[in-house]
C-alpha positions as CSV (number, residue, x, y, z in Angstrom):
1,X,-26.8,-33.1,-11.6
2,X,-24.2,-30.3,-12.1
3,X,-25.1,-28.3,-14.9
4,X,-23.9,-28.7,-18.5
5,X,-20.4,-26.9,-19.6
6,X,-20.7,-24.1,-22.4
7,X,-18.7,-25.5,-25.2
8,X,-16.0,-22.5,-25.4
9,X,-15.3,-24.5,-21.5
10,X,-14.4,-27.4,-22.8
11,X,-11.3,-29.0,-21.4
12,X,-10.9,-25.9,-19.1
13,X,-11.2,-25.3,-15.5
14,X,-12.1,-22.2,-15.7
15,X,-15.5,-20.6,-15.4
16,X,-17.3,-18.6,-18.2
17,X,-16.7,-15.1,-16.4
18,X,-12.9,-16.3,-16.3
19,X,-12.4,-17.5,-19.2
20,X,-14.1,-14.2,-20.8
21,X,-11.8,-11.8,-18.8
22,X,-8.8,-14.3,-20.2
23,X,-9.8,-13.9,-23.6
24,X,-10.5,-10.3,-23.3
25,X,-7.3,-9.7,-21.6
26,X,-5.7,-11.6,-24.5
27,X,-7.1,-9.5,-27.1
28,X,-5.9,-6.2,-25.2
29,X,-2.5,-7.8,-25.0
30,X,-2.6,-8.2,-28.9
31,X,-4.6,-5.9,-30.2
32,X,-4.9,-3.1,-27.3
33,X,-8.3,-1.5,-26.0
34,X,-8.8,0.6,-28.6
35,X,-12.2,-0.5,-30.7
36,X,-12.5,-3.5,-28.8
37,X,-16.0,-4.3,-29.0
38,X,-18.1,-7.0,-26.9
39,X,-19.3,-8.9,-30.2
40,X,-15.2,-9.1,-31.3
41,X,-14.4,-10.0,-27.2
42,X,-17.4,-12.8,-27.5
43,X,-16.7,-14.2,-31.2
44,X,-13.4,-15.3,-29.9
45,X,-14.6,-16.0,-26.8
46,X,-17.0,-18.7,-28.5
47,X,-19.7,-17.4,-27.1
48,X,-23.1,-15.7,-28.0
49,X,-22.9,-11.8,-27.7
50,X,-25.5,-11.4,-25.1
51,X,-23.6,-14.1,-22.8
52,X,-21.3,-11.8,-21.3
53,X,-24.0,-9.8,-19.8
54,X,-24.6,-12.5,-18.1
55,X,-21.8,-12.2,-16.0
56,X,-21.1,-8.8,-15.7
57,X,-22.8,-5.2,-14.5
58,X,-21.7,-4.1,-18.0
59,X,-18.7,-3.9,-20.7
60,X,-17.1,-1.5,-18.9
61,X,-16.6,-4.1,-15.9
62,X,-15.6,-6.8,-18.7
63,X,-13.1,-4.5,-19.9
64,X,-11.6,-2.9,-16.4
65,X,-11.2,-6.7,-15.5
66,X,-9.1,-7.3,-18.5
67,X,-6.9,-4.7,-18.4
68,X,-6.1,-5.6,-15.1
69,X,-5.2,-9.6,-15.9
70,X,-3.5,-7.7,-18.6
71,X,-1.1,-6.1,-16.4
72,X,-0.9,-8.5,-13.5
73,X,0.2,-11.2,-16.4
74,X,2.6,-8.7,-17.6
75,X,4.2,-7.9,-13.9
76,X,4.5,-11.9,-13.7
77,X,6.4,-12.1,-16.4
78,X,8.9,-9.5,-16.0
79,X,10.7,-11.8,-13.0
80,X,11.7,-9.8,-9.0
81,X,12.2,-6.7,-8.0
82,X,15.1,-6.2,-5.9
83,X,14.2,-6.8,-1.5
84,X,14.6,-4.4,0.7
85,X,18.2,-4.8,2.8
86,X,19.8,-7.0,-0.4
87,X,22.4,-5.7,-2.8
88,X,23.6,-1.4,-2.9
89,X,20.6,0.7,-2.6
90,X,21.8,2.5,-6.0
91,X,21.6,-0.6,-7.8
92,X,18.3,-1.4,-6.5
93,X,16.9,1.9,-7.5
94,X,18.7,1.2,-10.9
95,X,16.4,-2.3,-11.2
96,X,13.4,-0.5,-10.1
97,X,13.2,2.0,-13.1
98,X,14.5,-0.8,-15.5
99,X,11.6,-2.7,-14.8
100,X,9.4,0.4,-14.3
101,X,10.4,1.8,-17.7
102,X,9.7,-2.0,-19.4
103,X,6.5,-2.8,-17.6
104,X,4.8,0.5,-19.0
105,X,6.2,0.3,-22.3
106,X,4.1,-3.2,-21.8
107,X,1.2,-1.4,-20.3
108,X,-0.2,1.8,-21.2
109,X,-0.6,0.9,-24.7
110,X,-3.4,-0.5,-23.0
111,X,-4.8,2.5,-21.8
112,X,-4.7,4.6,-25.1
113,X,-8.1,3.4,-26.2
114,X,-9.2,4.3,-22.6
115,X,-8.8,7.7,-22.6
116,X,-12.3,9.2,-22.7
117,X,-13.9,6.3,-20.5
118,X,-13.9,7.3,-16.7
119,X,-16.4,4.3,-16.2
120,X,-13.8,1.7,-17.1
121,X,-10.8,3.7,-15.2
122,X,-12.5,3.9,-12.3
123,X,-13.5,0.2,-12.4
124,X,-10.0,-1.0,-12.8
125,X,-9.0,1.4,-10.2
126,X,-11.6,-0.6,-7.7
127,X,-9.9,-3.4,-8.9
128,X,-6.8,-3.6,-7.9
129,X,-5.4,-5.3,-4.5
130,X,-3.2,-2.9,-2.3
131,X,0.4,-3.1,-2.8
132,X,0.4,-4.7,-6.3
133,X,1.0,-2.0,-9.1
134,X,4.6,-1.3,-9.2
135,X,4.1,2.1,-7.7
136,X,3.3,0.4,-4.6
137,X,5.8,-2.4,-4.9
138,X,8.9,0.9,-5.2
139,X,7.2,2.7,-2.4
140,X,7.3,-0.5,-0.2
141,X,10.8,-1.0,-1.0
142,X,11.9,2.6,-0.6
143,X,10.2,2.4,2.9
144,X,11.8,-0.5,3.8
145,X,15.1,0.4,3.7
146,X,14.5,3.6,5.7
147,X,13.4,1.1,8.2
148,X,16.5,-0.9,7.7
149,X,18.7,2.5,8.2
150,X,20.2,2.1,5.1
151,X,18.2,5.3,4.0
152,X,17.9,8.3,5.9
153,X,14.7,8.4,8.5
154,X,13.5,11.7,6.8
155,X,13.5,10.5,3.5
156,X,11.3,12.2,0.7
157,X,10.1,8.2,-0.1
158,X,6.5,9.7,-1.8
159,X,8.7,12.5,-3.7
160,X,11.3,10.0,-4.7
161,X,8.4,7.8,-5.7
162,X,6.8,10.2,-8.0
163,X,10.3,11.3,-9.6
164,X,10.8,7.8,-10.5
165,X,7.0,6.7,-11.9
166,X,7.1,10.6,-13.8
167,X,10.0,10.1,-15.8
168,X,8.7,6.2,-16.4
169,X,5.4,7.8,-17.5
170,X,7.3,10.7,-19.4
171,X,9.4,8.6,-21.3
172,X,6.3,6.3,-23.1
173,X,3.9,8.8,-22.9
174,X,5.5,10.7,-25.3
175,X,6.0,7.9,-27.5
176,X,2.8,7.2,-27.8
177,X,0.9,10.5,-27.6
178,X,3.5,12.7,-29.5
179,X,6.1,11.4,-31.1
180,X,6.1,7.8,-32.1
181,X,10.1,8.0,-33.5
182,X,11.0,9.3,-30.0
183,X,13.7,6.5,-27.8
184,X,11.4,5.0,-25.1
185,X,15.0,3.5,-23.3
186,X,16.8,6.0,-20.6
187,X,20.6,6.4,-21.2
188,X,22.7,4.9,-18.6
189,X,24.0,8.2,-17.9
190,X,20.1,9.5,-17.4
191,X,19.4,6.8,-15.3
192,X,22.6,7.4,-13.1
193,X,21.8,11.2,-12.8
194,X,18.2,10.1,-11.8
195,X,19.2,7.7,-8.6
196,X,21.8,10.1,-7.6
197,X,18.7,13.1,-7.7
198,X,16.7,11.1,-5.8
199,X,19.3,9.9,-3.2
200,X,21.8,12.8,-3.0
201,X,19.6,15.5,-4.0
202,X,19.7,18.0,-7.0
203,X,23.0,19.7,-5.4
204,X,22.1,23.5,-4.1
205,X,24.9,25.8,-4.5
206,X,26.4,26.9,-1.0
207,X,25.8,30.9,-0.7
């Protein structure tokens, strides 16, 4: 006899552990991490507060795994990044910080109430699959096309990496830790400047 289904289950597939991690993760997506408690996380989970421990080491693993469906949900719904060997290099590069600029004014909202909690950053960090986060995803790509010749085979691809993920960071960051007025969108212009930094260089004047 398979054993009885908690209520909260009901007309679900999902497990308990998944459908707490899907309710967590929805309540980061609302409401963010910061003050999210296990009794709020379990009251609309259905559940009794001592359930969850049930099912995981702690709320630290509880909320690592959150943040994480969090973000993979958000990356799903933000549609392809551009493959390697398809369409003008500059354009892809272009399309990479577009969507790396909108997935982390979608994300690290998430993280403010984090900030303080190495427990649960290094738990998401153990997380994670290789290759997923975006970081990986432009890293991939930008090797790729050195592969394909269609960049040079000395290419900076870490340094151009980081260029691109800073100013990404740069540009929320400061809306959220600084100066909440402040634009979190890149003018065309900026964005230009930026693919032609990382792909012609900053332009050294000749002696």
């Amino acid at each position: 006899m398979s054993p009885r289904k908690a209520p909260a289950l009901h007309g679900t597939d999902l497990t308990l552990r998944d459908h707490l991690v899907a309710t967590a993760a929805r309540l980061i997506a609302e409401r963010g991490t910061a003050g999210l408690t296990v009794r709020a996380i379990a009251r609309e989970a259905g559940v009794a507060d001592g359930v969850l421990y049930n099912h995981f080491a702690d709320k630290e693993e509880l909320l690592a795994l959150a943040v994480r469906a969090h973000i993979r949900a958000v990356g799903q719904g933000m549609g392809e990044l551009p493959r390697p060997g398809h369409g003008p290099v500059r354009e892809n590069l272009r399309a990479h910080i577009a969507y790396g600029l909108a997935f982390h004014k979608a994300v690290l909202p998430a993280f403010a109430g984090l900030i303080g909690r190495p427990k649960v950053l290094d738990a998401f960090t153990a997380s994670g699959v290789p290759g997923e986060d975006w970081r990986d995803q432009l890293h991939g790509y930008l090797r790729a096309e050195v592969e394909l010749g269609r960049l040079a085979p000395d290419a900076r691809v870490d340094a151009a990496v980081a260029m691109i993920v800073g100013v990404c960071h740069e540009t929320v960051l400061t809306g959220l830790l600084y100066d909440a007025s402040a634009p979190q969108d890149l003018p065309v212009e900026f964005v230009d400047d930026l693919v032609s930094a990382v792909l012609d260089g900053i332009g050294q004047a000749r002696a």
